[in-house]
C-alpha positions as CSV (number, residue, x, y, z in Angstrom):
1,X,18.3,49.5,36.0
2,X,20.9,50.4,38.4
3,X,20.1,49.9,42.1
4,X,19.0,53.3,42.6
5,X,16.8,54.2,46.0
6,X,13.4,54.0,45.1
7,X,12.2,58.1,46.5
8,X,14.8,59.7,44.5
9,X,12.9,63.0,43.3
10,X,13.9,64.0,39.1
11,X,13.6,67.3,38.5
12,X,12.7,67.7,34.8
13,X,14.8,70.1,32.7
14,X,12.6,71.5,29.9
15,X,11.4,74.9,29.2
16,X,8.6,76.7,31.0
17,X,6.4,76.4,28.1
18,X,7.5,72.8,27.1
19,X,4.7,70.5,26.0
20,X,4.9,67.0,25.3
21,X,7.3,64.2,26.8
22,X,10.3,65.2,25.4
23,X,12.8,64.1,25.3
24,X,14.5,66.0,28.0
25,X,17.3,65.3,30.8
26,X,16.4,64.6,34.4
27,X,18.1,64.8,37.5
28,X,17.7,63.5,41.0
29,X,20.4,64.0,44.1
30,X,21.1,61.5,46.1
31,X,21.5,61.2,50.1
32,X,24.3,63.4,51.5
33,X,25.6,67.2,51.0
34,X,29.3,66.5,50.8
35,X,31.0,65.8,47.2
36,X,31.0,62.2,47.4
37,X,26.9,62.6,47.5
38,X,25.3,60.8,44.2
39,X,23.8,62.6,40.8
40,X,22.0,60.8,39.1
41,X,21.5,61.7,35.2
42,X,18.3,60.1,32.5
43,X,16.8,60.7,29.6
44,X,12.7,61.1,29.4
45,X,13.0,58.3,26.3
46,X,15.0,56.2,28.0
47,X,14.5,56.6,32.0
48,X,16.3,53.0,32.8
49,X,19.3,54.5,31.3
50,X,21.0,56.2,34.2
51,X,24.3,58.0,34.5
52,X,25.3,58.8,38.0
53,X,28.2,60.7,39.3
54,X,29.1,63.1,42.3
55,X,28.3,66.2,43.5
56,X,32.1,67.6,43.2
57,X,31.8,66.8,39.6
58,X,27.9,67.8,39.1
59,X,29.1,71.2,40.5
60,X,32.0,71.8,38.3
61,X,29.5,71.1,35.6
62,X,27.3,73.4,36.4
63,X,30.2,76.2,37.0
64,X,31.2,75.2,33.5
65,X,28.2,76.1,31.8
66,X,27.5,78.8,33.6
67,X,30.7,80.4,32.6
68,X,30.0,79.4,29.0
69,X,32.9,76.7,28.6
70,X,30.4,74.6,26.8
71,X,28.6,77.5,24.0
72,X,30.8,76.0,21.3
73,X,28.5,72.9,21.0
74,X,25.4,75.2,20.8
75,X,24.2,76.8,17.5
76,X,23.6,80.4,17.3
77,X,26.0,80.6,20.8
78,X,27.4,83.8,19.8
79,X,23.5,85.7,20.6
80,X,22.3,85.3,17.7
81,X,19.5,83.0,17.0
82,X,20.4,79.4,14.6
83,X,18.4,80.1,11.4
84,X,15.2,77.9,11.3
């Protein structure tokens, strides 16, 4: 693994109701407020795997998926559910 600081806190993202380990994506910030500040990115599967970037980027993420730039790689994007 990367030399990551040893208190970083991951924040799990999984549905409410999720049982089980996963897998699911984690995230932990890093020291710092400004966009230079670290994100760092694992898998539950695979948690010595880590992907780390910035907050400048992290937040364009974010603004990404919120505006839906990203629905095209999701089934059933257009509201209605994938069939099962």
């Amino acid at each position: 693994m990367s030399d990551l600081p040893p208190d970083l806190t991951w924040t799990r993202a999984a549905p409410p109701d999720a049982t089980g380990p996963g897998p699911w994506i984690e995230i932990a910030f890093g020291e710092g407020d400004d966009g230079d500040a670290p994100v760092h990115l694992r898998e539950t599967s695979a948690p010595d795997n880590v992907v780390t970037t910035n907050r400048r980027k992290w937040d364009a993420f974010v603004l990404g998926v919120r505006a839906g730039e990203f629905d095209h790689f999701v089934d059933g994007s257009d509201g209605e559910q994938p069939d099962a």
